[in-house]
N, C-alpha and C positions, 0 to 999 in steps of 0.2 A: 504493500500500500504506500503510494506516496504523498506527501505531503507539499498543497501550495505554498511556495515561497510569500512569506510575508512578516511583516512583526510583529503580528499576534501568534504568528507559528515558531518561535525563536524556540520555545523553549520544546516545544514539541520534535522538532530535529534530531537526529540522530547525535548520539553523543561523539562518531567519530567525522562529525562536522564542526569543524572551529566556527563560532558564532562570536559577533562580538561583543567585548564584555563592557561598552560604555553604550547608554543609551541615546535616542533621537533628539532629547530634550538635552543633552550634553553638548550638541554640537550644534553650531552657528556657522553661515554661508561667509567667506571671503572670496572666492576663486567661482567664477564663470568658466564649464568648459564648453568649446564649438564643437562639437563631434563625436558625441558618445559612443565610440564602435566600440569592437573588440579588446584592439589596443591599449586604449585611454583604461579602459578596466581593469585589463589585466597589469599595465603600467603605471598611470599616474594614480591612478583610482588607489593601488594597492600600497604605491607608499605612503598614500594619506591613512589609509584602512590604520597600515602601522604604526604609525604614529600618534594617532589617537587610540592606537592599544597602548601604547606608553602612558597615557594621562597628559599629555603634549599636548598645547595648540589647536583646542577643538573647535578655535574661530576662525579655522581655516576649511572648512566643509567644502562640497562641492554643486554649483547648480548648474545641472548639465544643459545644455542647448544644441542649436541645430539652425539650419538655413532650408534645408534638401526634403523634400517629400518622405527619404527613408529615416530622416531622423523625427517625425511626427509617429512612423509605424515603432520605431526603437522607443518613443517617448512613451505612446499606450501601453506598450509591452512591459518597460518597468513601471509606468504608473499603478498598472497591478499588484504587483509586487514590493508597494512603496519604497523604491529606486533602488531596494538592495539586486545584488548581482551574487551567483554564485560562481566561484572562481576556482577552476578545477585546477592542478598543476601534474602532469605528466613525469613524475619524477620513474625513473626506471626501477627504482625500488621499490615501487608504489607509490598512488594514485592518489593525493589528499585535498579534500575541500575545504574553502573557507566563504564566505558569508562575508563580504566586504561590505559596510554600511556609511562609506563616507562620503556616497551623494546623498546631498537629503532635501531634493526639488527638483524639476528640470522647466525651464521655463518653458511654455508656449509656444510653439512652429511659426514665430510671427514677427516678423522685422518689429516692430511698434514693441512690442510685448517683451523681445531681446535689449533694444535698447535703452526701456527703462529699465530691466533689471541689471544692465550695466552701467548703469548709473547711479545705482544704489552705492550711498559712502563706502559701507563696509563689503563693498568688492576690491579689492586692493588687487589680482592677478584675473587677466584672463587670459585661457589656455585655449591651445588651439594644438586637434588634429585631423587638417582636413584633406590629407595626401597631400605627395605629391603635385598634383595636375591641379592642386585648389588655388594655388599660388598665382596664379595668369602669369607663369614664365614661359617667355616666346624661345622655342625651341634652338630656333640657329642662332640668336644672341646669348640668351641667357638673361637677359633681363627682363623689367618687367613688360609686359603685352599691353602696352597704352588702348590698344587696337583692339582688344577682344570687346567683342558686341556686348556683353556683361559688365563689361569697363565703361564702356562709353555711354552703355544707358544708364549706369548708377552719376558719374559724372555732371551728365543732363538732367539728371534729376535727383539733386542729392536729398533733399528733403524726403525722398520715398525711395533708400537704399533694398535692394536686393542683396547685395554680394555681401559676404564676411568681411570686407574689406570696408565699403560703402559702411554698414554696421557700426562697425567699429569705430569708425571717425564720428559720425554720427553722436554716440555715447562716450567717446571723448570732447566731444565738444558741449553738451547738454553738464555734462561733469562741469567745464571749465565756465561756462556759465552761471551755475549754481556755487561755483569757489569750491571746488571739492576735486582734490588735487587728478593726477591721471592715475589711470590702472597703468599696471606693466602688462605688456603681450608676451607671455611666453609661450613659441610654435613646439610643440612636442610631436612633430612629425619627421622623418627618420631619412632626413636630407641636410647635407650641409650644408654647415652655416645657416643654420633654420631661422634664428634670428634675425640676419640681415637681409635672407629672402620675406620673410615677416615684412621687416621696416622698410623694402623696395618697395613691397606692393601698397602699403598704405598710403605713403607717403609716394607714389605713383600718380596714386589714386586722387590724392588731393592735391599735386600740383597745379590743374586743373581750376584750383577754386581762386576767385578773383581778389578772396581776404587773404590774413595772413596763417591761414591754417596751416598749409604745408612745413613752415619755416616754425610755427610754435609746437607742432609735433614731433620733428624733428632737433627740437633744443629741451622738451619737456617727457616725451614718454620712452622707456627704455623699453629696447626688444632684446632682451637675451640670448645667447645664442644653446644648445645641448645637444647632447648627444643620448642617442634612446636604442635601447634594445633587449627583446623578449622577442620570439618564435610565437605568435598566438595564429593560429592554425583559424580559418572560418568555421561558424555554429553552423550547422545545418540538421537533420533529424538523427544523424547517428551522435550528435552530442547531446543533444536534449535528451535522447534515450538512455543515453550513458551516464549522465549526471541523475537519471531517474532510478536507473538500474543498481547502479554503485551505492549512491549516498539515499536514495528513498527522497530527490525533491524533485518537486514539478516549480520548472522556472523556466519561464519560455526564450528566457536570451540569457544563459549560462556562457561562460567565457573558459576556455579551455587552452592552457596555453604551458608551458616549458617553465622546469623551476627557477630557470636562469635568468635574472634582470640585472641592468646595468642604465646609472641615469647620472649623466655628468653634466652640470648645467654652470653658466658664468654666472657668478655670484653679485648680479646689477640689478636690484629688485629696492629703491628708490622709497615706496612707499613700503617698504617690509616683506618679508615669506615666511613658509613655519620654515621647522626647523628640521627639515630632510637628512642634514648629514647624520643625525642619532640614529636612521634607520637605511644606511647607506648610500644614500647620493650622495656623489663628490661633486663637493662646489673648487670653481678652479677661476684662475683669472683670464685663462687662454684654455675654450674646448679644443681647436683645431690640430692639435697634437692627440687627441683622444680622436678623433673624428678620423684623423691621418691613419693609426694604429689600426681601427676597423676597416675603413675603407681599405688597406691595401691587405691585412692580415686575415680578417674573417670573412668579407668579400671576393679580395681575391681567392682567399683559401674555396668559397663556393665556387668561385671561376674555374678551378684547380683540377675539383675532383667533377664539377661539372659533364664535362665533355669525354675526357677517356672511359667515364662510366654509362654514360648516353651511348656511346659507341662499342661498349660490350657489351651491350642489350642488358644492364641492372638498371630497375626503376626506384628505387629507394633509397634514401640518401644513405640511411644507416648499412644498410647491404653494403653499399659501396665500402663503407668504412670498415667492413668487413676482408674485403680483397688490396691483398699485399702488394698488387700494384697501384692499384690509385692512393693507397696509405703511404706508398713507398715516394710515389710519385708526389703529393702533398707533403711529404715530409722533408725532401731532398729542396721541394722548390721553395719552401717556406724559410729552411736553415738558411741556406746557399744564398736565394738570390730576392727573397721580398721582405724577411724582418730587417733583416743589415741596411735597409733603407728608411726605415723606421726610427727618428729622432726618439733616442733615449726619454723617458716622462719619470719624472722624480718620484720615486713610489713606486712607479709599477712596472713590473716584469714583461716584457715582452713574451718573453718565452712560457712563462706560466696565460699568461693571455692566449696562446698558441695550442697550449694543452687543454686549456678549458673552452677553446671552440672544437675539437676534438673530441671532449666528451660530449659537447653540446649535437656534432654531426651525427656520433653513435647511439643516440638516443631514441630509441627504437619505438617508442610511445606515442613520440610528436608525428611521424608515418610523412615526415618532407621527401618530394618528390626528387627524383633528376630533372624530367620534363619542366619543370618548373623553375629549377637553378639553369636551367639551357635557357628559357626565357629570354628575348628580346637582346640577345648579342651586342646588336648593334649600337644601343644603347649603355647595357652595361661595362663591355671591355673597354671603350675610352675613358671609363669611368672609375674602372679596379684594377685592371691588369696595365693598361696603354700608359701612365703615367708613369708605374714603376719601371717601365723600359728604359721611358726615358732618362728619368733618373740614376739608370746605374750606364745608361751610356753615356750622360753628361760628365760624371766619375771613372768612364774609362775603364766599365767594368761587364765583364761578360754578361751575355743574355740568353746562354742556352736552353736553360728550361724556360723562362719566361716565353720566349722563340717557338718552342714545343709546343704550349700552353694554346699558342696563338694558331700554330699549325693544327691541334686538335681541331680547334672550333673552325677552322675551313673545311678538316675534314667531315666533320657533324653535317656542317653546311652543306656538303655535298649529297646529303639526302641518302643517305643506306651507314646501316650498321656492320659493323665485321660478320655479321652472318648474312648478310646481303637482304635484309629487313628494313622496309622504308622508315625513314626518320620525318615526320612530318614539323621542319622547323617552322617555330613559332617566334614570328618578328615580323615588324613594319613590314620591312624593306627583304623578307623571307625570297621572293623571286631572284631581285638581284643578287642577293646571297649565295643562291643556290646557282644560278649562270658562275658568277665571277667563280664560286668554291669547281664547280666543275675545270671550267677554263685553268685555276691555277694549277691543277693535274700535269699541267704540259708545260705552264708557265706562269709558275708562283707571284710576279707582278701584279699577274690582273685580279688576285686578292690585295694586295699590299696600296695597290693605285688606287683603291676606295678613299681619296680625300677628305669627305667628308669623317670620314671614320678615324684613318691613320694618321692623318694632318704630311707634315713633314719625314713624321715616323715611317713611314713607307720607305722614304727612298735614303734612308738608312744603309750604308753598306754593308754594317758590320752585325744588325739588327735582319735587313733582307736577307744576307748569306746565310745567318743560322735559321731563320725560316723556313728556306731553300731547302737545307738537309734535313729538318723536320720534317717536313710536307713529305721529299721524296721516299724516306723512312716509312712514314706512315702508308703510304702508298705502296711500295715494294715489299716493305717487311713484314707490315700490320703494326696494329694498334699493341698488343703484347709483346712483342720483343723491341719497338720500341722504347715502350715504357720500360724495361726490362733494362736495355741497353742503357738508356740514361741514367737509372737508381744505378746499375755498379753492384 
């Protein structure tokens, strides 16, 4: 028999559900968030949960928000539930729930109805996570997208904002109106320098305006910058059954996610924050040495085992990490030639970082895909792999496995696995992939001459020649004694 999630069912849960031990009436709203997904639960959501398990800071509550039609179906969904979430974690020792209850409101699906409650004094942070693609960053620049049709009509009509952005100014201006100083923005979205993409888009947005908006948001609201990271896997019916199954509770948007978290945020929060570091976020004065660390170690470390394991026909991340070549092949490429690029971070180990994405790949619970780390190439490798190329040929230092790494994914591209089974890549730009991955078979260039992609890096001598004998390896000898060859 299971039991609906709610607060009058606290005490009726199973006792091997952690519930929490402060009440509703203990806790008071500071922190607006945009985007109550998955993520924000199992993430932000969870270092608050903690923290008000300490007897800490419980005027720092959460009232969750939304702009999108699915965040009104998210809003009903815990409205039921009075906003608790249950939070399952995949640990491979076993499976434990806890009962997070540090949303305690979510406002209304309604521009009007957001920015007065972002207006309220005692909001001091508003959080935001609204992906990637929430941002209006224009793709071949990198900045912001003056031009998006969503830009231009908030713009035109600022008085009747649509967009997260439009919003936001909005209820910082209503704020400065009333003498009630600004909220901080902090972006909890799992792209660099989230902050400063944050502060382009606002401050994009209200360039635009004929007062002096632009120029006193920019001298008055701080955007912090962090770094975020948790595996939380989509809910669909096999986790609602699982959390019903396991723990005996009916909760119709339970959050299932990896016992690993990590949240490093710059310590620029103006009008105050709680106090996260007692419950492990590191506050630092520079993220972008943590951000650097991920992006080329546990990213690229996903780039790594990616593609030679797409290419043995294994579908499962943790399988992979099972086979002594792509372990060997991650392990060689990680020593050798991408941590040693990795500026030293005071405190923390590189190389223990390195292990515990290791365990984190072998963890056979979270069920992450290869098809899924193959994802969108063309976008990802100038992003994880393409940089530390260049970095260690800037230093005058070999590129053979990184070279490998790159020849894999041409091979992928070429559409067939070493048992001659179609690979159906998945990307934009998937056609031309698969033309130029075929054509490099003959003549490695006409992957490398992807401009957009390689930049300059293509015509690399010493970067194209060890491609050159990658590719032809792969090709002539296979994808196993390749790999074979290069571990040693």
């Amino acid at each position: 028999m299971t039991i609906k999630l709610s607060l009058a069912a606290m005490r009726s849960l199973p006792a091997r559900v952690a519930k929490p031990s402060y009440g509703r009436a203990d806790l008071s709203a500071g922190i607006v968030h945009i985007g109550v997904g998955n993520f924000h639960r199992a993430h932000q959501a969870m270092y608050l949960h903690r923290l008000f398990e300490s007897g800490r800071d419980r005027d720092w509550a959460i009232v969750g928000a939304g702009v999108k039609s699915y965040d009104a179906s998210m809003r009903d969904r815990l409205k039921e539930q009075d906003w608790l979430t249950t939070v399952v974690e995949l640990d491979p020792e076993g499976f434990s729930a806890t009962v997070c209850g540090s949303m305690v409101d979510f406002a209304e699906v309604d521009p009007a109805v957001l920015i007065e409650t972002m207006a309220r004094p005692e909001i001091r942070i508003v959080s935001l996570t609204v992906t990637e693609g929430g941002y209006y960053v224009d793709a071949k620049t990198g900045g912001f997208d003056a031009s998006h049709p969503e830009i231009v009509a908030d713009r035109d009509n600022p008085d009747d904002p649509k967009t997260v952005f439009g919003i936001l100014i909005a209820a910082l201006l209503r704020r400065r109106a009333a003498g009630v100083p600004p909220f901080t923005v902090m972006s909890c979205d799992n792209l660099p320098e989230n902050g400063h993409v944050a502060r382009n888009a606002v401050l994009g947005l209200a360039q635009g305006r004929p007062d002096d908006t632009h120029d006193w948001i920019a001298d008055n609201v701080a955007f912090p910058c962090g770094m975020v990271d948790c595996i939380t896997p989509a809910t669909g019916r096999r986790e609602i059954a699982l959390v019903a199954e396991k723990f005996d509770i009916e909760d119709a948007a339970p959050v299932i996610c990896e016992p690993f978290r990590q949240w490093v945020l710059e310590d620029n929060f103006p009008q105050g924050r709680p106090a996260l570091e007692t419950v492990g976020v590191e506050f630092v004065d520079d993220v972008a040495p943590y951000e650097l660390m991920k992006l080329r170690i546990l990213n690229g470390g996903h780039a790594t085992i990616a593609y030679p394991a797409g290419l043995l026909g294994i579908h499962f991340v943790h399988e992979a990490m099972r086979n002594p070549l792509v372990t060997g092949f991650l392990e060689k490429l990680e020593f050798t030639e991408i941590i040693p690029t990795v500026p030293d971070i005071p405190g923390t180990s590189r190389e223990a970082y390195y292990e515990k994405i290791v365990e984190r790949f072998s963890n056979e619970a979270v069920g992450d895909t290869i098809p899924r780390l193959c994802l969108d190439g063309s976008n990802r490798q100038p992003k994880f792999i393409l940089p530390t190329i260049t970095a260690r040929l800037d230093a005058g230092q070999p590129v053979d496995g990184l070279a490998l790494e790159v020849a894999l994914w041409c091979r992928y591209c070429a559409g067939t696995d070493e048992s001659g089974n179609v690979i159906t890549v998945e990307d934009i730009a998937a056609g031309r992939l698969k033309r130029n991955a075929l054509a490099a078979r003959t003549d490695p260039s006409a992957w490398l001459s992807m401009h957009d992609i390689f930049g300059d890096l293509g015509r690399h001598p010493v970067f194209a020649a060890a491609f050159a004998s990658a590719l032809s390896s792969l090709w002539k000898d296979g994808v196993g004694a390749t790999l074979a060859a290069y571990i040693g």
